[in-house]
C-alpha positions, -999 to 999 in steps of 0.1 A, spaced: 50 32 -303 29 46 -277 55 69 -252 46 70 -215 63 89 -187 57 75 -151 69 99 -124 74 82 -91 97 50 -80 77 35 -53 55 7 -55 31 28 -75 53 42 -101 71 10 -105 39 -14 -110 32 10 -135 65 8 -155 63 -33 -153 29 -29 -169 32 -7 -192 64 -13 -210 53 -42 -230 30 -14 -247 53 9 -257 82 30 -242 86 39 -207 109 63 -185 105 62 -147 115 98 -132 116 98 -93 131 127 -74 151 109 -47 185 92 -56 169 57 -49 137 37 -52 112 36 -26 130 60 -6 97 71 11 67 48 18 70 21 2 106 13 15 91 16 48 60 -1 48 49 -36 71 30 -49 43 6 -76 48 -19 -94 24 -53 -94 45 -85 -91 25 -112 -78 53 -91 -39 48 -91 -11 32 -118 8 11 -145 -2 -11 -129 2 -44 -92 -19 -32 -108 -48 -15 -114 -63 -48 -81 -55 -62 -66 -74 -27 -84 -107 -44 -72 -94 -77 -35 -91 -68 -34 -124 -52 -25 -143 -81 5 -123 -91 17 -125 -52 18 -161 -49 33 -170 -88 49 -139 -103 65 -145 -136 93 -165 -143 122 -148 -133 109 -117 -120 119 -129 -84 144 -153 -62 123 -160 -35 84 -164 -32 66 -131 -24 45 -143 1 45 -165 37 19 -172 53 3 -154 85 -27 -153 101 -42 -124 113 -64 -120 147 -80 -87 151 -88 -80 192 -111 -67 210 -103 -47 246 -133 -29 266 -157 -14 244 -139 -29 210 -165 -59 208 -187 -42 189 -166 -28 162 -151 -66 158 -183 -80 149 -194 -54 123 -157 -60 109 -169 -99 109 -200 -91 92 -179 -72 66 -156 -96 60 -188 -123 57 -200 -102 31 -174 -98 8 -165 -136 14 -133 -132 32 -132 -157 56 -130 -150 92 -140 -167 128 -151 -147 157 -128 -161 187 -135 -163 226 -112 -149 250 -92 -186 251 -93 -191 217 -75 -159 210 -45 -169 240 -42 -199 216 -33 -181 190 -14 -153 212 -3 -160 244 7 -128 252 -23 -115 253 -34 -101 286 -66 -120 296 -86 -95 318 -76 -69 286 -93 -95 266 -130 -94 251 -127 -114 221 -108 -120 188 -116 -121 148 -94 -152 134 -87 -145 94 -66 -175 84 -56 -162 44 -35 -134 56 3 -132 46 33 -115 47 46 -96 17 83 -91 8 81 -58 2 116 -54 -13 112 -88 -34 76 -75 -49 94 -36 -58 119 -55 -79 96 -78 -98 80 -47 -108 113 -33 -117 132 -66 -134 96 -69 -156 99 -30 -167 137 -34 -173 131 -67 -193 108 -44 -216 138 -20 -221 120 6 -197 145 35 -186 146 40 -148 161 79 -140 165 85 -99 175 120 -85 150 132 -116 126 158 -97 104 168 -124 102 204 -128 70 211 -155 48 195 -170 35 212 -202 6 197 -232 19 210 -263 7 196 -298 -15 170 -278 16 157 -261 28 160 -229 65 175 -220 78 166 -190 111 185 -180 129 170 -155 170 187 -152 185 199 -183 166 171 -202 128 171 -219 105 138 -223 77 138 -250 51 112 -243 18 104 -252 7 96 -218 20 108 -179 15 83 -150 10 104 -121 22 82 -93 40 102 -65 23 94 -41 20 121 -12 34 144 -37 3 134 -58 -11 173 -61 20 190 -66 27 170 -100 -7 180 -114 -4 214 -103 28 216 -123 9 205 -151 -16 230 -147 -43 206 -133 -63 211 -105 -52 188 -77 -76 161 -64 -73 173 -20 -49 138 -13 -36 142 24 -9 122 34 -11 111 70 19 102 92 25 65 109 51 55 134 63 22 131 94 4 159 109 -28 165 109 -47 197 122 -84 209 102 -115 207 115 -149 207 119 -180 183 83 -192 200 67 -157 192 82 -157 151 49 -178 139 21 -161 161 -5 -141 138 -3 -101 131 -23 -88 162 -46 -57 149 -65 -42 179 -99 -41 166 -106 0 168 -68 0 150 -54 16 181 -19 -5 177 -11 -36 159 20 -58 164 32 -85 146 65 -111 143 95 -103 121 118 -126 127 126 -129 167 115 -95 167 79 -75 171 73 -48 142 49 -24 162 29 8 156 3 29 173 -15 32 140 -23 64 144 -28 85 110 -17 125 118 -22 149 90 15 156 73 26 175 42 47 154 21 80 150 31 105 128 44 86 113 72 103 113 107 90 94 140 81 114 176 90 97 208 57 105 217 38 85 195 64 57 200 56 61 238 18 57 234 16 30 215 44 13 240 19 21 272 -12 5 249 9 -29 240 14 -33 275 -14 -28 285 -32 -53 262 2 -81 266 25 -96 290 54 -79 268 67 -52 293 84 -37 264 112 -12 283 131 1 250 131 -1 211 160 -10 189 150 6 162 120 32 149 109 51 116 76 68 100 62 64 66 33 83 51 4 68 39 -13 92 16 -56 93 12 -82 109 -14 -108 125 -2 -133 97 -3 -101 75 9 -103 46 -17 -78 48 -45 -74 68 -75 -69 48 -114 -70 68 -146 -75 90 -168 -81 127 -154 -114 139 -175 -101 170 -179 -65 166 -191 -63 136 -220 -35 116 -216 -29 124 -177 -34 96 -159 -36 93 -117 -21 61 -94 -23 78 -64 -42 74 -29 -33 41 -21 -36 44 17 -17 20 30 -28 -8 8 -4 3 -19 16 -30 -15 -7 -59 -14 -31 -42 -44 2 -29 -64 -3 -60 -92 -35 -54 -98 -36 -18 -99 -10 -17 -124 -25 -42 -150 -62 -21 -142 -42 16 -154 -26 -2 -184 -58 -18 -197 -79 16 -191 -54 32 -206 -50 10 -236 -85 5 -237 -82 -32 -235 -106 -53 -211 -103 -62 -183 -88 -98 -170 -113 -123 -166 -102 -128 -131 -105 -95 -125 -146 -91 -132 -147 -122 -108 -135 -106 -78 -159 -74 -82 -130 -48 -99 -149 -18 -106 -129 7 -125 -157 34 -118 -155 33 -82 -116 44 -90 -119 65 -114 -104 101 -112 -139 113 -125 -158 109 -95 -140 143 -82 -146 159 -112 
């Protein structure tokens, strides 16, 4: 039986677990007393296919499947609901919405460019001499974040994996073509490590004598404001340059500035500042007059150097494997990643739906830093 030691509980780590238990035997070590404790508890996840880097677009696609049927019994309520998305465009943002159009276009997601009324159709709030223009993609959802986390876990706990939280790891060494992972008083042999930890990323190879890949995790404030019953089934608003986005929860607004400031890992706090500025440039671009917040955090969304993700197999360590630099599109790739790591690292091929969709494990691969 093939022994594999994942070391992070976020979305990551756990998609990991799910799909690789049914190979073998799986323990889970993640440093804080709970799961998702860090980003992935804290993220505003959203399926939309026109983001993110070259190499996760595909596995966006890829990952849809699992989203809207996950296994039977894995969750209570369906994953997804559905939510438009309409990127805007203030002064000087026209430009940059239609070359996002023409991406989109070209990796058929689909998409409609939107005049100034069409996008107060969609938004009313909208301030119309702000206004240039809007992008329309109608296959975006929302993702229960929390739901999607425990799939992953119920599916690795169905296949008898071991889940071990307040388990900082403290070394990693290869000995006898294993690997030895201590974490506390206790020692794990395994055949394989999963190296998901996300901001934490370089640290865990440097403990196992591996040189780290350069991943920089990058701080984002996110805060809730009040919107209404009419406001709850408007469209994610993304402000075409990504200098704010807003979008419903409930009767409320989850907003951001989207700004991405350079962090080391830790636990993530927000800055009135930030908060402050993305405030002034929601009112500016709405009717909202937002005054106050009721509530505000920060999560950290962590980046290779080429900022697409990293899957597999570290050429120069056998049996050390990377799930790290998902970027903020963590959540709505996390199925597919996890079946792409098992099958490299089982050496099985790939699904069928997968080769459809474009999945290139090369483009992901650890190698290309190497």
């Amino acid at each position: 039986m093939t022994r594999f030691v994942v070391i992070g509980g976020g979305i990551a780590g756990v998609s990991a677990a799910a799909h690789l238990a049914p190979y073998g035997s799986v323990t889970l070590l993640e440093a804080e007393p709970t799961l998702a404790f860090h980003t992935s508890g804290r993220s505003a996840a959203m399926l939309v296919e026109n983001y993110g880097s070259d190499g996760a677009r595909p596995l966006v696609k890829a990952a849809r499947p699992f989203l809207e049927a996950p296994p039977t019994g894995s969750v209570d309520t369906p994953l997804l609901s559905d939510r438009a998305v309409v990127w805007v465009a203030g002064r000087g943002g026209l430009t940059t919405l239609e070359e996002r159009a023409a991406t989109a276009q070209e990796r058929g997601a689909r998409c409609e460019i939107l005049t100034t009324e069409q996008v107060l159709g969609h938004v009313p709030s909208m301030r119309p001499d702000w206004l240039q223009g809007g992008l329309h993609e109608p296959s975006g959802a929302d993702i229960d974040v929390a739901g999607l986390h425990q799939a992953f876990v119920r599916i690795a706990r169905r296949h008898d994996a071991e889940i071990v939280t307040g388990a900082p790891v403290a070394a990693i060494v290869r000995r006898n073509g294993q690997w030895v992972v201590r974490s506390g008083d206790h020692e794990i042999v395994a055949d394989a490590v999963v190296n998901a930890a996300g901001a934490w990323g370089d640290r865990i190879a440097e403990l196992a004598g591996i040189e780290p890949l350069g991943l920089q995790a990058m701080r984002r404030t996110a805060f809730m404001v009040p919107g209404s019953e009419a406001s709850a089934s408007w469209p994610m608003v993304v402000e075409a340059t990504e200098q704010f986005y807003f979008r419903p929860d409930g009767v409320q607004f989850l907003c951001s500035l989207a700004e991405e400031v350079p962090s080391e890992p830790m636990d993530a706090r927000p800055r009135m500042e930030d908060v402050a500025l993305a405030i002034d440039r929601i009112n500016e671009a709405t009717t909202f007059g937002i005054r106050s917040v009721s509530s505000q955090w920060a999560g950290l969304r962590t980046f290779s150097p080429d900022r697409d993700l990293v899957i597999g197999e570290d050429p120069t360590a056998p049996g050390f494997h990377w799930l790290v630099g998902q970027g903020g599109i963590g959540i709505q790739t996390s199925p597919a990643y996890g079946q792409l790591l098992a099958c490299l690292l089982m050496d099985e091929p790939l699904p069928e739906h997968f080769s459809a969709v474009g999945v290139d494990p090369a483009r992901t691969s650890p190698a290309r830093f190497r």
